[in-house]
C-alpha positions as CSV (number, residue, x, y, z in Angstrom):
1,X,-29.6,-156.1,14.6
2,X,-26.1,-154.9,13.5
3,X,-24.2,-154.9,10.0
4,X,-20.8,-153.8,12.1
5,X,-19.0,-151.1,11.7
6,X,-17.7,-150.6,8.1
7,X,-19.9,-152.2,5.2
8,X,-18.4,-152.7,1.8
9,X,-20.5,-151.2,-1.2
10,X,-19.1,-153.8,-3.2
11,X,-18.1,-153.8,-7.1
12,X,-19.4,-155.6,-9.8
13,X,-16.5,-157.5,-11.7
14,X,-16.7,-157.9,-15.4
15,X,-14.2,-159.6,-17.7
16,X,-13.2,-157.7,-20.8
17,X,-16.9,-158.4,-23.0
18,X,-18.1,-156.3,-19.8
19,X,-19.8,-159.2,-19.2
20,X,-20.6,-160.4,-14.9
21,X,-16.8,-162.4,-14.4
22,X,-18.2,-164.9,-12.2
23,X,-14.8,-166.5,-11.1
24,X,-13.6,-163.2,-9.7
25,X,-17.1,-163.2,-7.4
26,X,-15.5,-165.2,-5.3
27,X,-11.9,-163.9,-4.5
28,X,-13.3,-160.6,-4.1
29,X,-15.5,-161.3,-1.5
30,X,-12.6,-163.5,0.5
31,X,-10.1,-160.5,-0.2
32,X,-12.8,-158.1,1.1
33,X,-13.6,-160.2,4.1
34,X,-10.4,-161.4,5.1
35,X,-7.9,-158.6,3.7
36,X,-10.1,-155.4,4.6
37,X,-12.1,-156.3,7.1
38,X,-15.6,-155.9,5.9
39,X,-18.4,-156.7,8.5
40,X,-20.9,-156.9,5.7
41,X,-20.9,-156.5,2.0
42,X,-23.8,-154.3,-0.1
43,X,-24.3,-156.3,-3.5
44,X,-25.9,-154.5,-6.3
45,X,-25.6,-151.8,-4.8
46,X,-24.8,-148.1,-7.3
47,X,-21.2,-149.0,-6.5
48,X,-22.0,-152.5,-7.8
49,X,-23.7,-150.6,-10.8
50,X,-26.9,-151.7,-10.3
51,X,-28.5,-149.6,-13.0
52,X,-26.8,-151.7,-15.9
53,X,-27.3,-155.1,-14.3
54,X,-29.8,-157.2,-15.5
55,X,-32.2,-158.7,-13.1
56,X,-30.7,-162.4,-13.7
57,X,-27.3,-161.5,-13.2
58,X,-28.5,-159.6,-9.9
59,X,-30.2,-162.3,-8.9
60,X,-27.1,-164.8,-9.8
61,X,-25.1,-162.5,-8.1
62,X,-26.8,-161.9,-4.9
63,X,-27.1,-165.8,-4.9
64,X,-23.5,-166.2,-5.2
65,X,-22.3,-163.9,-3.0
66,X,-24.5,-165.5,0.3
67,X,-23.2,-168.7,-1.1
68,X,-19.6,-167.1,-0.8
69,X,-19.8,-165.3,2.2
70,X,-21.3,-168.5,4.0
71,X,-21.9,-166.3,6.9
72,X,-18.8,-164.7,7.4
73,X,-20.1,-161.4,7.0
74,X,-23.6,-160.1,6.4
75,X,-24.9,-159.7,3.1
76,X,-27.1,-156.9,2.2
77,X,-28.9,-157.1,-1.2
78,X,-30.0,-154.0,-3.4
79,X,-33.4,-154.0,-4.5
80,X,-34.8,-150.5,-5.0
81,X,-36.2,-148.6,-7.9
82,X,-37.8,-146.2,-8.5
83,X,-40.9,-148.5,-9.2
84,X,-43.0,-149.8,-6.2
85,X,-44.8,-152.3,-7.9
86,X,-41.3,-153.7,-9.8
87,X,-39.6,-153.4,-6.1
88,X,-42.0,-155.6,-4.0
89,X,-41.6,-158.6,-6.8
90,X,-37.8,-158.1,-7.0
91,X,-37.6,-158.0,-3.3
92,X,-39.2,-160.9,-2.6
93,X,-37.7,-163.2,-4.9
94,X,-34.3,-161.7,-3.2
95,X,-35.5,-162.1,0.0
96,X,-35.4,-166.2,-0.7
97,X,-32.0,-166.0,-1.3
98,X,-30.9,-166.0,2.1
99,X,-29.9,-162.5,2.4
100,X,-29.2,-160.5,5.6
101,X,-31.1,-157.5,4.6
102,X,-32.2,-155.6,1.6
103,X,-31.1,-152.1,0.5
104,X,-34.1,-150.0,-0.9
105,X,-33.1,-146.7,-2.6
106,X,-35.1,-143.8,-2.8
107,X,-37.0,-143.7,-5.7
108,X,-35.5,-141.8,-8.4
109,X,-36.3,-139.4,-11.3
110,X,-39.6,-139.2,-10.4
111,X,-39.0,-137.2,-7.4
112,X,-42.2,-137.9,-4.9
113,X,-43.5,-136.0,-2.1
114,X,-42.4,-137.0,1.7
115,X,-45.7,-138.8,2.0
116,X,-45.1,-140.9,-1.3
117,X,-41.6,-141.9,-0.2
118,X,-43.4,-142.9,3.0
119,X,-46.1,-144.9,1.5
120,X,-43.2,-146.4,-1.4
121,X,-41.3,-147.6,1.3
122,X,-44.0,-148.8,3.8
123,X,-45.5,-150.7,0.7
124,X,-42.2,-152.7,0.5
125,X,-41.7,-153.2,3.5
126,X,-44.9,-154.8,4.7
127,X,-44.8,-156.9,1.6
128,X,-41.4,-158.4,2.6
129,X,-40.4,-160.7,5.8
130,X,-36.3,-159.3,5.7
131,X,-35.5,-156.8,7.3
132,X,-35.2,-152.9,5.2
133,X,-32.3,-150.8,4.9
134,X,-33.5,-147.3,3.4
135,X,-30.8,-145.4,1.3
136,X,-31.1,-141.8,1.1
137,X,-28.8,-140.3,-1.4
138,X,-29.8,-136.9,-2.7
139,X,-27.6,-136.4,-5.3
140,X,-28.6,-139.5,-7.4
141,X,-31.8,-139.5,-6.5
142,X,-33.0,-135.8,-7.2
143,X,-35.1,-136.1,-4.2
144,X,-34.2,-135.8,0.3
145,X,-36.0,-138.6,2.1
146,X,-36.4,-136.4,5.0
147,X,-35.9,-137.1,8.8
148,X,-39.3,-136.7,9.8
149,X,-40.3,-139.1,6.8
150,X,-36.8,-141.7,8.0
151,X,-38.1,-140.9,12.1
152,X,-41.8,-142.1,10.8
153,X,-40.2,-145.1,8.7
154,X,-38.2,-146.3,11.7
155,X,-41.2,-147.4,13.5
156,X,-42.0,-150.2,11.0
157,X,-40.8,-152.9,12.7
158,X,-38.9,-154.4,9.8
159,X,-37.2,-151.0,8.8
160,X,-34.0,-151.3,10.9
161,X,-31.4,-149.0,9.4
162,X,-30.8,-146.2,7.0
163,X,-27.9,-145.3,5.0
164,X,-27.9,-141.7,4.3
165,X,-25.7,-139.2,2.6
166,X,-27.5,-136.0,3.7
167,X,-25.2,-134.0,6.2
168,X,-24.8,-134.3,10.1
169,X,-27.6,-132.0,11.2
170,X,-30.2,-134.4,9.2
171,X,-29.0,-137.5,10.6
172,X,-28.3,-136.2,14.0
173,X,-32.8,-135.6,14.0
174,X,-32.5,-138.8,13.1
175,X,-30.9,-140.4,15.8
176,X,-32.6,-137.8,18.5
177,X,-36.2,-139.0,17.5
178,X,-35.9,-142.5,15.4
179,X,-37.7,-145.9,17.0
180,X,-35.2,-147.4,19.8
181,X,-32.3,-149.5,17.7
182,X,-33.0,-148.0,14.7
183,X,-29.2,-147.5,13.0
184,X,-27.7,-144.8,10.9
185,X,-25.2,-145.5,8.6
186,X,-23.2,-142.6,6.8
187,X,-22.6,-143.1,2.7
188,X,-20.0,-140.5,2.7
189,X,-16.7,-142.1,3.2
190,X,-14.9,-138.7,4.2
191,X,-17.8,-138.1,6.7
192,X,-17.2,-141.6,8.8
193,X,-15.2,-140.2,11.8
194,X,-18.1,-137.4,12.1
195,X,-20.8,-139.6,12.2
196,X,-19.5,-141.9,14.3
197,X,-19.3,-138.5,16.3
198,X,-22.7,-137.8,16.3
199,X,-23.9,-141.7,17.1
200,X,-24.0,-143.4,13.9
201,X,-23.4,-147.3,13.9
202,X,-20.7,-147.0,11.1
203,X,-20.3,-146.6,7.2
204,X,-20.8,-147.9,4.5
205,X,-18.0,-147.2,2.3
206,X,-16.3,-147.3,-1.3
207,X,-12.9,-146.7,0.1
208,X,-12.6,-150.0,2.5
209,X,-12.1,-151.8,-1.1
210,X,-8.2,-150.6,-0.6
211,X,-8.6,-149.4,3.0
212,X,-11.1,-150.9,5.2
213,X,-8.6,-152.4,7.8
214,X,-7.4,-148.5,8.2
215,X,-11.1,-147.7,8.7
216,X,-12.0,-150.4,11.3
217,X,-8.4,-149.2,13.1
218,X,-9.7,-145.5,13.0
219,X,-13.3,-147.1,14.4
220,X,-11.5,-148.4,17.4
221,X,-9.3,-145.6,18.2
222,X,-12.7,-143.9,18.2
223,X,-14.4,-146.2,20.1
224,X,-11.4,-147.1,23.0
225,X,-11.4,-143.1,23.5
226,X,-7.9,-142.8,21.9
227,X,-9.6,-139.7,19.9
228,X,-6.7,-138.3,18.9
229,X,-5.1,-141.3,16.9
230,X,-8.1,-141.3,15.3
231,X,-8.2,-137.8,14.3
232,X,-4.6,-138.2,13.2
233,X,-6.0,-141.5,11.2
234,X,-8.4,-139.7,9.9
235,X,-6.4,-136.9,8.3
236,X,-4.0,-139.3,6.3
237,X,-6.7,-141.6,5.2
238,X,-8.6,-138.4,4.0
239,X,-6.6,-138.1,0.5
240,X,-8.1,-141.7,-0.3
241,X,-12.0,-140.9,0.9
242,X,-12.1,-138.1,-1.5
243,X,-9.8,-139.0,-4.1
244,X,-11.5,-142.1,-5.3
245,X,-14.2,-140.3,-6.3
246,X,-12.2,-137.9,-8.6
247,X,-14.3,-139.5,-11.3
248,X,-17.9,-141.1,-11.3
249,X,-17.9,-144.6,-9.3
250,X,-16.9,-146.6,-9.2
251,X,-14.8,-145.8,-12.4
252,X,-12.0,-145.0,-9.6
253,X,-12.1,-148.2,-6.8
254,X,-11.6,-150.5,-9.9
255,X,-8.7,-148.5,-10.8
256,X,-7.6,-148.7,-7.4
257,X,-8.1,-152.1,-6.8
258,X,-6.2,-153.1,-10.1
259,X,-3.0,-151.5,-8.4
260,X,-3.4,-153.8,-5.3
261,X,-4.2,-156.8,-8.3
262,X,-7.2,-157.3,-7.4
263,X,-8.5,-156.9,-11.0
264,X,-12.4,-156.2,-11.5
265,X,-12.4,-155.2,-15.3
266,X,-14.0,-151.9,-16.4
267,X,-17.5,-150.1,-16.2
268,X,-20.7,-150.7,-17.9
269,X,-21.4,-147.3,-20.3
270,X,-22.7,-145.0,-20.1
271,X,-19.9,-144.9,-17.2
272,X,-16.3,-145.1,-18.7
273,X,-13.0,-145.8,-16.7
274,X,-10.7,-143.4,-15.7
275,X,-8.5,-141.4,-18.3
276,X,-4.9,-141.2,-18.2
277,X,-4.6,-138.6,-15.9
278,X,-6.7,-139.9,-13.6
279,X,-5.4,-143.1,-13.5
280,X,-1.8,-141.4,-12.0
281,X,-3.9,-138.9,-9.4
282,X,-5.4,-142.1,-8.2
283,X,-1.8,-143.8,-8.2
284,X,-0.4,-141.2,-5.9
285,X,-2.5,-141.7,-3.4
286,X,-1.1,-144.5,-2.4
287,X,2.2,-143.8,-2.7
């Protein structure tokens, strides 16, 4: 199966209580389907500040957004903890939701051995009927799910992708050695163009918030063999792929999105929004 080319990691929008503003679910995901052309939206996903959601308002949420999205896109739901136990029940009452696919994280803190992330993952899996999306992301986690552990992964028939934020040599194993139709996604926006490079399906972004119709134009330059025009793309939508991430997410998106008024409230502590200063570097960046 395919999620498309550039997946939204999409925002969680509170009101000014910090609490879930449910009437903003809504015009966020039409404005990220119809204005930025996502092919599929992550809820609950770190972007969506999953750590300070509550398992209800996940669950609402998640709920919500199929609801929304009514198959326009695909919806991919986060589920992973660091927890097996925790993320086969959360997982399946997800899974009856109607989602697409659920996002399982790389356990965190607790930093397990390659053979525990296997056997974490494989545990989830074969207790689910939806099809897995792994999520390798190093520098939250504190631990690499490997390629040999991902290339030993993709041969459960229900693990179908991976989302990782590694570096182009890991993923490129990947791709060499993983079960036939297994996808790679990249998590690094300014890595997108690269990956796409070395044979990944696409990304899955913070930045197609504000620019994802810029991405999906780069994608097909890319992909029609106009290389160049997407090199050029590339090096002006660069500014924006690093810059919104001048502080931690997605402090930064919501900043940005409130310029384009799309407004999405502030972040849950023990994040904080974006100082003064901040607030203006983001601001020229799209100027």
């Amino acid at each position: 199966m395919s999620f498309g080319r550039v997946v939204t990691a999409m925002v969680t929008p509170f009101d000014e209580q910090l609490q879930v503003n449910w009437e903003q679910v809504e015009p966020l995901i039409n404005y990220l389907i119809e204005d930025q052309q996502s092919d599929s939206l992550v809820i609950c996903g770190t972007t969506g500040e999953s750590p300070t959601l509550s398992e209800d308002e996940k669950l609402r949420l998640i709920e919500l957004s199929v609801r929304v999205a009514a198959g326009r896109c695909k919806i991919i739901a986060g589920t992973g903890s660091n927890d097996t136990v925790h993320t086969i029940a959360f997982s399946r009452k997800v899974e009856q939701l109607g989602v697409d696919a659920l996002l399982l994280v790389a356990p965190y803190y607790n930093r397990p051995s390659q053979e525990g992330l296997y056997q974490h993952f494989k545990a989830i899996a074969e207790a689910v009927e939806a099809p897995v999306m792994l999520y390798n992301v190093p520098g939250r986690t504190g631990v690499n799910l490997d390629a040999d552990t991902t290339i030993r992964l993709s041969q459960i028939p229900n693990i179908v992708a991976t989302k990782d934020c590694s570096n182009t040599d890991q993923m490129t194993r990947i791709l060499t050695h993983a079960a036939p139709g297994f996808l790679v996604y990249s998590g690094d926006d300014s890595s997108t163009l690269p990956a796409l490079a070395i044979g990944c399906q696409g990304i899955i972004s913070v930045a197609s918030h504000v620019i994802g119709k810029e991405m999906q134009t780069m994608i097909k330059y890319y992909l029609d063999g106009n290389v160049q025009q997407a090199a050029e793309l590339n090096r002006k939508l660069h500014p924006v792929f690093t810059g919104i991430f001048c502080a931690p997410s997605p402090a930064p998106i919501k900043y940005a999105l409130s310029l384009k008024g799309i407004h999405t409230g502030g972040v849950r502590l023990p994040l904080v929004s974006v100082s003064e200063q901040e607030g203006q570097f983001i601001q020229s960046l799209f100027v």
